[in-house]
C-alpha positions as CSV (number, residue, x, y, z in Angstrom):
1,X,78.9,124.0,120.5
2,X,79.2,120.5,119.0
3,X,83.2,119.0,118.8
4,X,85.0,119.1,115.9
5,X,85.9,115.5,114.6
6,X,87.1,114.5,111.8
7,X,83.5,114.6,109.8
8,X,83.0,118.2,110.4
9,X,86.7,118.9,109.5
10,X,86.3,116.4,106.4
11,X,83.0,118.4,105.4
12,X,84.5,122.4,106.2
13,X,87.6,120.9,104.1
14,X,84.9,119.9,101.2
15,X,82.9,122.9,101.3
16,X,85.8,125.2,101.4
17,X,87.4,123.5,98.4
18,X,84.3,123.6,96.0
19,X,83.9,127.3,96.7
20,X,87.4,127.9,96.2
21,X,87.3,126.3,93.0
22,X,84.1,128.1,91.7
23,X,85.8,131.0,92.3
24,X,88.8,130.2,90.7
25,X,86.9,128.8,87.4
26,X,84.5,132.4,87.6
27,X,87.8,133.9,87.6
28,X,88.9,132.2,84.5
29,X,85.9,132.4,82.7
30,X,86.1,136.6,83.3
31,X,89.4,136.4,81.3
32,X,92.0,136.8,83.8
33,X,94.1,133.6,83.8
34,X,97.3,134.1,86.2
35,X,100.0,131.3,85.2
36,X,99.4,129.2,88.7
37,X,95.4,129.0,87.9
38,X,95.8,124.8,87.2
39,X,97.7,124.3,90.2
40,X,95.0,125.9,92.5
41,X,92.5,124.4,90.5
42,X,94.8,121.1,90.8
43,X,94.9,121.9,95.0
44,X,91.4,121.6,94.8
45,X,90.5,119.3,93.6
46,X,93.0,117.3,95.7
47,X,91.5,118.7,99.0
48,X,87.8,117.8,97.7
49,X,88.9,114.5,97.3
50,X,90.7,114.2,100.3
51,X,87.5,115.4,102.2
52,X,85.9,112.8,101.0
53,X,87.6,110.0,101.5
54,X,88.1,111.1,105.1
55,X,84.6,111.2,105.1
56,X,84.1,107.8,103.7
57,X,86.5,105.9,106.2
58,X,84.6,107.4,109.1
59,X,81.4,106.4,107.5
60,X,82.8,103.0,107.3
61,X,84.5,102.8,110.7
62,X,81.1,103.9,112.7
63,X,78.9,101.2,110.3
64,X,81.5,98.3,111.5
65,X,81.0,99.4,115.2
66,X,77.6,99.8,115.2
């Protein structure tokens, strides 16, 4: 099994946090909106962009030492 790093945490992190929020958004669009539904919607977002920018610096880091 390959190591984790922080790429394959940064892209689980991502990938968890676009599913969470399709869920979330199928769940509003059924009809049933719980009172917390734009501050998970809010987490989400913030983890997505998180991942990315995690994602980004390491891009960055390995194309300087390289």
């Amino acid at each position: 099994m390959a190591e984790w790093d922080i790429t394959t945490i940064s892209l689980v992190l991502v990938g968890c946090s676009i599913i969470a929020a399709g869920i979330i958004i199928a769940i509003v669009l059924l009809g049933y909106l719980p009172a917390f539904t734009p501050f998970l919607l809010l987490t989400a977002i913030i983890l997505v962009v998180m991942g990315a920018v995690a994602i980004l610096f390491v891009d960055q880091k390995s194309r300087k030492t390289a």
